[in-house]
N, CA, C and O atoms as a GROMACS GRO file, in nm:
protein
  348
    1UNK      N    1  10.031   9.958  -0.822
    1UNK     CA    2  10.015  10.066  -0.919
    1UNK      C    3  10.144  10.149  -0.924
    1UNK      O    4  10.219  10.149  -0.826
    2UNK      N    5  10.177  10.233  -1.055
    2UNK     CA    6  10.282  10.276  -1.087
    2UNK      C    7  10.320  10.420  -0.988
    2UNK      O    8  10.227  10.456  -0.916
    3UNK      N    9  10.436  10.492  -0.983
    3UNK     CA   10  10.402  10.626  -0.872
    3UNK      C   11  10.392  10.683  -1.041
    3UNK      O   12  10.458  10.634  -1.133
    4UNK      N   13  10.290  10.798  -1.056
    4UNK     CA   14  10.264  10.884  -1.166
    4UNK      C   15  10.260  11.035  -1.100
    4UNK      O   16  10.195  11.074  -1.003
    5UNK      N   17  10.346  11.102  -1.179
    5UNK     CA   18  10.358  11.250  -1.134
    5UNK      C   19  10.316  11.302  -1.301
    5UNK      O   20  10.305  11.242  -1.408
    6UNK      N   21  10.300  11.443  -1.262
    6UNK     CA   22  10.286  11.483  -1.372
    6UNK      C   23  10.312  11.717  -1.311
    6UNK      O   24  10.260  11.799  -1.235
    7UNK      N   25  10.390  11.710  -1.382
    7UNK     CA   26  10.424  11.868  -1.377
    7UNK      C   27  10.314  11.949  -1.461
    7UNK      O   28  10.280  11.917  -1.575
    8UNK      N   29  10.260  12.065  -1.385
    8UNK     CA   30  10.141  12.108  -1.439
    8UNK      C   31  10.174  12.267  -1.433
    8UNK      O   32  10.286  12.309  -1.404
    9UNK      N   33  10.060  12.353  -1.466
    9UNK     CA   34  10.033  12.492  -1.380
    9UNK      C   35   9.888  12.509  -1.484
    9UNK      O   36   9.863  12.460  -1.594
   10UNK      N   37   9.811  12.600  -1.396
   10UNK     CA   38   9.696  12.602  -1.402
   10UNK      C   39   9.632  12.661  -1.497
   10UNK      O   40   9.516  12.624  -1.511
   11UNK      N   41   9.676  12.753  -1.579
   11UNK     CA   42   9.634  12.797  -1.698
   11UNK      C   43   9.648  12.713  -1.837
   11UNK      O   44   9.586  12.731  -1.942
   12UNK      N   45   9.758  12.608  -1.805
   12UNK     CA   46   9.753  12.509  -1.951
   12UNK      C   47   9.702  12.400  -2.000
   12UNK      O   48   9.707  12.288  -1.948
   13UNK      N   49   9.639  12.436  -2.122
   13UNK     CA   50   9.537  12.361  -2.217
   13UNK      C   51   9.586  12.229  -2.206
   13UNK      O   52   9.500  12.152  -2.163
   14UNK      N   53   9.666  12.192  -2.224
   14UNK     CA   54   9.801  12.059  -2.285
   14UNK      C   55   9.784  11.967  -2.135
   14UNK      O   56   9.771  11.845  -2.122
   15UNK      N   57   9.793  12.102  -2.003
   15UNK     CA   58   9.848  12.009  -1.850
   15UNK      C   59   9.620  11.986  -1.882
   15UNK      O   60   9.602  11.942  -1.996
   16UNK      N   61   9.563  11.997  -1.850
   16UNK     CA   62   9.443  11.996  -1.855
   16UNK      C   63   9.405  11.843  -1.935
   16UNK      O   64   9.361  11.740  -1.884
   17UNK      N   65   9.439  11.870  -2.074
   17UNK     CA   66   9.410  11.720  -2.167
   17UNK      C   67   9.478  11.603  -2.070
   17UNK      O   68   9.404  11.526  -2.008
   18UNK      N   69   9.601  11.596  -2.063
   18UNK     CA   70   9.678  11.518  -2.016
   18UNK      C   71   9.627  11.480  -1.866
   18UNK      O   72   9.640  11.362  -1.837
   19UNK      N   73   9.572  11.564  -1.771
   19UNK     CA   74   9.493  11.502  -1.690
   19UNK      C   75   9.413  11.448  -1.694
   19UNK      O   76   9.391  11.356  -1.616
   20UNK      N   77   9.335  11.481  -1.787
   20UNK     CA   78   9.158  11.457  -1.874
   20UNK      C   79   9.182  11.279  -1.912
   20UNK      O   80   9.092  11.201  -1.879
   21UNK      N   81   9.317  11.220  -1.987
   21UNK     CA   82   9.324  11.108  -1.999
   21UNK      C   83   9.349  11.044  -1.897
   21UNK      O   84   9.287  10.938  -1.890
   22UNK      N   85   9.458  11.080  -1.762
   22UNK     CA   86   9.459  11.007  -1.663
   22UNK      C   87   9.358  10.974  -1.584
   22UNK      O   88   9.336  10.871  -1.520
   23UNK      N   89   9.284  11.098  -1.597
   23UNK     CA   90   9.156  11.079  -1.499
   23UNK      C   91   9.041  10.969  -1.542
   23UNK      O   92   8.984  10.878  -1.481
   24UNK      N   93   9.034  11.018  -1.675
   24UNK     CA   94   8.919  10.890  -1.793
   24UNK      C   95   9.023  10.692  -1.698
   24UNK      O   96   8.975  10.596  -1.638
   25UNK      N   97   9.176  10.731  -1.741
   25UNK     CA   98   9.203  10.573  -1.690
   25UNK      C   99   9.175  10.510  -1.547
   25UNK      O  100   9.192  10.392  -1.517
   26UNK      N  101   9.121  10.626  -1.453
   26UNK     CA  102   9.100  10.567  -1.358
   26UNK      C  103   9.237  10.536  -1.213
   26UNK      O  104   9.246  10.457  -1.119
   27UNK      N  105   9.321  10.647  -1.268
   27UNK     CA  106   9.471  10.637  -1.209
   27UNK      C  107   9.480  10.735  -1.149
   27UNK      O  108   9.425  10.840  -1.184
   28UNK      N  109   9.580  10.716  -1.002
   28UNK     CA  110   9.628  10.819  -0.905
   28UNK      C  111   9.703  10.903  -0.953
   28UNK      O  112   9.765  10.834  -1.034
   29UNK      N  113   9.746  11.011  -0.962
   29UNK     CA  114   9.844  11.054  -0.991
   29UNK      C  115   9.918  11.202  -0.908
   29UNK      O  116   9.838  11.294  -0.896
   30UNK      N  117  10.027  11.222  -0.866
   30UNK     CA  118  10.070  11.366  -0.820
   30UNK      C  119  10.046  11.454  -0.905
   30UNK      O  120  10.064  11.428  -1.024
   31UNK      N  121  10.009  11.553  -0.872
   31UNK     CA  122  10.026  11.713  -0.939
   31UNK      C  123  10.130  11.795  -0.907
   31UNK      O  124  10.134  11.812  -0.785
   32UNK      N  125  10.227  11.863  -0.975
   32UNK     CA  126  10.292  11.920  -0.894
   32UNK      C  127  10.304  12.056  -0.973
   32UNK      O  128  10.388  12.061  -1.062
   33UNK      N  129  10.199  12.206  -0.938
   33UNK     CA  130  10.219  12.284  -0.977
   33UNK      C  131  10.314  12.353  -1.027
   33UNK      O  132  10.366  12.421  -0.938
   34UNK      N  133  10.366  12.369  -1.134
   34UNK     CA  134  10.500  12.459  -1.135
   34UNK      C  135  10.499  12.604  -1.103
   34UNK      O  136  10.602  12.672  -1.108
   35UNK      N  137  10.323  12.674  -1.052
   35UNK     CA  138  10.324  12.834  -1.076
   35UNK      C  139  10.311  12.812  -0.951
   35UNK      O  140  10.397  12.882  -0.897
   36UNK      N  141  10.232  12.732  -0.844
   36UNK     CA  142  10.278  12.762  -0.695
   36UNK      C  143  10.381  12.722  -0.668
   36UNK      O  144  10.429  12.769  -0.564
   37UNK      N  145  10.448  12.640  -0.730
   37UNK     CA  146  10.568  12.622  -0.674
   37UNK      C  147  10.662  12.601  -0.754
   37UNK      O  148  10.686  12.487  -0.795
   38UNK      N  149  10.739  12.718  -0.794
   38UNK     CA  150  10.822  12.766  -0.827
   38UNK      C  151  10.966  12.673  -0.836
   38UNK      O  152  11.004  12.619  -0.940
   39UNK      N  153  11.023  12.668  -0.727
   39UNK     CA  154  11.106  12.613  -0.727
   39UNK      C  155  11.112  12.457  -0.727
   39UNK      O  156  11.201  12.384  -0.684
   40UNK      N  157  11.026  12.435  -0.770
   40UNK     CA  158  11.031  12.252  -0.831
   40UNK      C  159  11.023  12.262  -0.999
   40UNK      O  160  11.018  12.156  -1.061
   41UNK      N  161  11.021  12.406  -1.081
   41UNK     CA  162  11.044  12.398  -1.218
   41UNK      C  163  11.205  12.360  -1.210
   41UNK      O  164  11.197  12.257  -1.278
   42UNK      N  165  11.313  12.368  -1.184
   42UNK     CA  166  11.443  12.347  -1.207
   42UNK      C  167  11.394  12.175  -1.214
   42UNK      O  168  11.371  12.114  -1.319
   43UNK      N  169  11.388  12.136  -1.118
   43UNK     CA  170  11.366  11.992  -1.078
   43UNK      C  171  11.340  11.934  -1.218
   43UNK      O  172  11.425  11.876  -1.284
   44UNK      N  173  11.165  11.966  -1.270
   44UNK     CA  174  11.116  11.905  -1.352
   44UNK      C  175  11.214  11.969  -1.495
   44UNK      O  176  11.196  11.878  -1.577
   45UNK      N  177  11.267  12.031  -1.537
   45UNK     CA  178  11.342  12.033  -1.652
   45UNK      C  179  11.495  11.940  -1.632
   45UNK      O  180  11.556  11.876  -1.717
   46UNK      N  181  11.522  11.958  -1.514
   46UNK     CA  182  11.647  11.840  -1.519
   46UNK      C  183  11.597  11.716  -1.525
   46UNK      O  184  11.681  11.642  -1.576
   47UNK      N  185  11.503  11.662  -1.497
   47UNK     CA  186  11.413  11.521  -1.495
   47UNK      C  187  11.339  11.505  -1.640
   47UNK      O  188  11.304  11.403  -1.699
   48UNK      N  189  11.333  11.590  -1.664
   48UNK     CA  190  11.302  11.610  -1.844
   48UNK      C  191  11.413  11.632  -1.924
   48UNK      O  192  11.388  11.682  -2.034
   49UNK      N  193  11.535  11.608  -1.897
   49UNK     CA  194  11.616  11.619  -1.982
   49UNK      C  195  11.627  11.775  -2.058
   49UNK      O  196  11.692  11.777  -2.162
   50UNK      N  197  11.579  11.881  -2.019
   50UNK     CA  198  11.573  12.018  -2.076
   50UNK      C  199  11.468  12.022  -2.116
   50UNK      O  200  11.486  12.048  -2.234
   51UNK      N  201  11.335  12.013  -2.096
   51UNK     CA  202  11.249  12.061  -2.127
   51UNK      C  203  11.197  12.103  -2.017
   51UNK      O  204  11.197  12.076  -1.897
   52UNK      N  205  11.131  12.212  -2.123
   52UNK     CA  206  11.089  12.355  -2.025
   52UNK      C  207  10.919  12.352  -2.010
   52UNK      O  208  10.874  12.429  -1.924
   53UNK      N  209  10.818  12.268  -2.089
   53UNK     CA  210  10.717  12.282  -2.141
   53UNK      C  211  10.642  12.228  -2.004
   53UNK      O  212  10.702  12.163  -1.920
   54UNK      N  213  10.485  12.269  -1.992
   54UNK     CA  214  10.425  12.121  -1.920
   54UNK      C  215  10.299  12.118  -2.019
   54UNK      O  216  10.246  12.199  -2.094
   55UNK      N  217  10.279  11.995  -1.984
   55UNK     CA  218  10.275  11.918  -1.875
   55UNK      C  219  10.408  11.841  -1.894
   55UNK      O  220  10.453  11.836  -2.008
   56UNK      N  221  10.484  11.774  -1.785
   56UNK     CA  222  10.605  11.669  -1.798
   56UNK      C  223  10.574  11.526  -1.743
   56UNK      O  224  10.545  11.520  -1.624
   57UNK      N  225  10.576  11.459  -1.785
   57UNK     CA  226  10.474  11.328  -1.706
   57UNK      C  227  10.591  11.239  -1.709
   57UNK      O  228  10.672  11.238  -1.800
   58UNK      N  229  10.595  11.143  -1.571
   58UNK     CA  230  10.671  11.049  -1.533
   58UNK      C  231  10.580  10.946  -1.451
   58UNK      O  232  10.509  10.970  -1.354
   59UNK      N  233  10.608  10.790  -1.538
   59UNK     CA  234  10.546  10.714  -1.463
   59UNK      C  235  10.673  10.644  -1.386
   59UNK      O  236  10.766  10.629  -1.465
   60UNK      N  237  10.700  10.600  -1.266
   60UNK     CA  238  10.792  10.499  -1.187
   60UNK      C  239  10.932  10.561  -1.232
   60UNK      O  240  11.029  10.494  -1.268
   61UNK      N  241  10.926  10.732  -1.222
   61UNK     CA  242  11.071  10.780  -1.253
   61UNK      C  243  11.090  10.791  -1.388
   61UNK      O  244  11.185  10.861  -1.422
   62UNK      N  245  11.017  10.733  -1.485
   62UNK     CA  246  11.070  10.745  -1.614
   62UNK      C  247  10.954  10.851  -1.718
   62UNK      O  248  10.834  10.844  -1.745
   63UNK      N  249  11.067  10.945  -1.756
   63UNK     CA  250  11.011  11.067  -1.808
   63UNK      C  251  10.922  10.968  -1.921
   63UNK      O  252  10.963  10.863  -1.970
   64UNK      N  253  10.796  11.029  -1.945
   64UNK     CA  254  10.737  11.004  -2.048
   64UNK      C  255  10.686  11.090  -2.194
   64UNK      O  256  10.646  11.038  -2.298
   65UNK      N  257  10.701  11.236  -2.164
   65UNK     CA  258  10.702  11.364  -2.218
   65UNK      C  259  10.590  11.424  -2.146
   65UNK      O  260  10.546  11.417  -2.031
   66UNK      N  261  10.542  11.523  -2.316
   66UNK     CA  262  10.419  11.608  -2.250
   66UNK      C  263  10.275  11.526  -2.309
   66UNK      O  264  10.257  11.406  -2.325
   67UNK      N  265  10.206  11.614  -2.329
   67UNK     CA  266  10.044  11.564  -2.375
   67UNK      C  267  10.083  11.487  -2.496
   67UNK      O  268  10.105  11.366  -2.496
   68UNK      N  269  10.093  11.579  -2.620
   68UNK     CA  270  10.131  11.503  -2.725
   68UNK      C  271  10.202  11.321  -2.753
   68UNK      O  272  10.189  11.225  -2.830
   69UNK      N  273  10.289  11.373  -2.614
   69UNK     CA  274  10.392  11.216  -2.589
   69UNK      C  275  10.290  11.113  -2.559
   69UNK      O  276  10.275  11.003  -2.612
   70UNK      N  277  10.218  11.174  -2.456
   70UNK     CA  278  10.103  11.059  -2.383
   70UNK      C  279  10.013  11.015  -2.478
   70UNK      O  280   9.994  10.901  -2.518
   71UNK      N  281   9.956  11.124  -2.510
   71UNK     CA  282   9.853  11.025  -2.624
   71UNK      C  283   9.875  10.958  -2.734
   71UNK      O  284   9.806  10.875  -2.793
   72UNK      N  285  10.016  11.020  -2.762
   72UNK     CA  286  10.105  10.908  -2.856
   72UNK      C  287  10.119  10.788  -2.837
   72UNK      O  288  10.121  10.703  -2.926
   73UNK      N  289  10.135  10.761  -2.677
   73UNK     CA  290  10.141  10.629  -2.629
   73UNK      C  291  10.026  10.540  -2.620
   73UNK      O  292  10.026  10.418  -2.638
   74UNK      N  293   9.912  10.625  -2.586
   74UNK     CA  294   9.780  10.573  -2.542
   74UNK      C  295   9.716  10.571  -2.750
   74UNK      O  296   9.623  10.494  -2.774
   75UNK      N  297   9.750  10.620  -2.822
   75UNK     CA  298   9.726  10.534  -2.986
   75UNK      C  299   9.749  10.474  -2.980
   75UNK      O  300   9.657  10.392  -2.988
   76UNK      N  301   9.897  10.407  -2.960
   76UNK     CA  302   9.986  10.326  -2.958
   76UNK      C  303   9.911  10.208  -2.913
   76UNK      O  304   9.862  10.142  -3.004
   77UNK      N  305   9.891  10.164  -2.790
   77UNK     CA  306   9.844  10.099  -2.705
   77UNK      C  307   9.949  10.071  -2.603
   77UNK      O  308   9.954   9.968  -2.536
   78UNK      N  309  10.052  10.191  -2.595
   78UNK     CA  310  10.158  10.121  -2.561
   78UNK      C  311  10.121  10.234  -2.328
   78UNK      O  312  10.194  10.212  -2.232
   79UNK      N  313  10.022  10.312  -2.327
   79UNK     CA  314   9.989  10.408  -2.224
   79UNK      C  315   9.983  10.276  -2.107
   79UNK      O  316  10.071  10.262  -2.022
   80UNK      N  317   9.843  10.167  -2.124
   80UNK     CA  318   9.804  10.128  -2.029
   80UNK      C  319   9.882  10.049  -1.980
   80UNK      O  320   9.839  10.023  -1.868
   81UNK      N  321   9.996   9.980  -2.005
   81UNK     CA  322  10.046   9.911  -1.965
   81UNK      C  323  10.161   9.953  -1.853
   81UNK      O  324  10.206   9.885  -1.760
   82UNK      N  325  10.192  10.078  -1.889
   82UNK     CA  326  10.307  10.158  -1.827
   82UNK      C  327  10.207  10.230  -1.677
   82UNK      O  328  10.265  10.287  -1.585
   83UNK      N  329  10.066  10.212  -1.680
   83UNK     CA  330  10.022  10.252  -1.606
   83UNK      C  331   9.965  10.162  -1.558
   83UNK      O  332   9.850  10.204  -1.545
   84UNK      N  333   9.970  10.046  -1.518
   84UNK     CA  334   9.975   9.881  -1.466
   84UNK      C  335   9.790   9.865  -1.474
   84UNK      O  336   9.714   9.841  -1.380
   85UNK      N  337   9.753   9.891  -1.635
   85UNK     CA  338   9.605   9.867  -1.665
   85UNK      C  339   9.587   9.789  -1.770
   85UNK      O  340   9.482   9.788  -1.834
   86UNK      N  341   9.704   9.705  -1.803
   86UNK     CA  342   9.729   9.611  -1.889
   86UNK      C  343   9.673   9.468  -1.864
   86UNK      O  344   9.729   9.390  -1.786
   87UNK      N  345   9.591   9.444  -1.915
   87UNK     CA  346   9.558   9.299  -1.870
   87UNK      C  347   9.504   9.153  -1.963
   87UNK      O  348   9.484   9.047  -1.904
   0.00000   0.00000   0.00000
């Protein structure tokens, strides 16, 4: 299975959906608060290429965006495969 992180903080609608689909796929994934922990927001905007938003989702290192991005992918059909549920 893929390593899946995903940059969050606890009040957002967007980090919430975007879990809501990982969780429906049945996939592990890191959380990594940005409001407890502070100093891993620098991190996740240099790993995002300048974005400031969350959720920031990376499957195997490779930025994937935010909510919008993901479920873009998962219309697509292009989500499960990047999350090794392709079969």
């Amino acid at each position: 299975m893929p390593t899946i992180e995903i940059y969050t903080n606890p009040w957002c609608g967007y980090c919430a959906r975007a879990k809501k689909l990982l969780d429906a796929k049945g996939v592990r994934y890191e959380e990594i608060d940005i409001e407890a922990q502070p100093r891993r927001r620098p991190e996740m905007v240099d790993r995002a290429g300048g974005r400031t938003s969350v959720p920031q989702l990376f499957i195997d290192g490779q930025h994937i965006g935010g909510c919008d991005d993901t479920y873009a992918l998962e219309k697509a059909g292009k989500l499960d495969p990047l999350l090794g549920l392709a079969g």
